[in-house]
Residue, then its C-alpha position, 0 to 999 in steps of 0.5 A: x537499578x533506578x539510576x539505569x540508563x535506557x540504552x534507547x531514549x524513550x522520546x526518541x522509541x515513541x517519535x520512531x513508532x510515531x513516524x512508521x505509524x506515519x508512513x505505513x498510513x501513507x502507503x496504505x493510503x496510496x494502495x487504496x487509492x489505485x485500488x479505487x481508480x476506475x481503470x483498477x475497477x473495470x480491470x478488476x471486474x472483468x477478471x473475476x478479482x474482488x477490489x473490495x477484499x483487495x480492500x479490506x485486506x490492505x488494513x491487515x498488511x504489515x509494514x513491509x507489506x504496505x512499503x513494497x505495494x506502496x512503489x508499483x502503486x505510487x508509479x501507477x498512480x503517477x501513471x494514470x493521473x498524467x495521462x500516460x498512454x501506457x495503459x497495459x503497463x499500468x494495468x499490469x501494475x495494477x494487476x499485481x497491487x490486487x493479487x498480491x494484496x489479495x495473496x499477502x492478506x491469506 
């Protein structure tokens, strides 16, 4: 029993756990930082949405979670830091980051 070999190298196990702890970090990341853009905000505010529970309940997501709001949320960042004129596609996308955080967190 003690000559078995693992079927997976336990080196390799932790460097796996180490990079996904990487990327979920990453995504959650991107997420609040679109969250926090003004834009996000004021969008929020007049719609009666909470960014703050939309913030709080980013810590709660999983990993799939955080990786499909982390795609809408790296392109509306790109957005809104170039300046991009297409304002109701970005607070569209904006939109969606907020409620479906909000829904996913429930």
């Amino acid at each position: 029993m003690a000559q078995q070999r693992h079927i997976v190298d336990p080196v390799a196990m932790r460097q796996a756990v180490a990079d996904q702890a990487s990327k979920d970090q990453q995504n959650r990341d991107v997420v609040l930082r679109v969250l926090r853009q003004k834009q996000m905000q004021d969008v929020a505010s007049r719609l009666g949405l909470s960014v703050t529970r939309a913030e709080n309940a980013v810590s709660t997501l999983g990993s799939a979670e955080l990786a499909s709001l982390a795609i809408p949320a790296r392109l509306a960042e790109k957005d809104l830091a170039g300046g991009n004129q297409k304002i109701i596609i970005s607070t569209t996308t904006l939109l969606l980051i907020i409620i479906i955080v909000i829904l996913v967190a429930r």
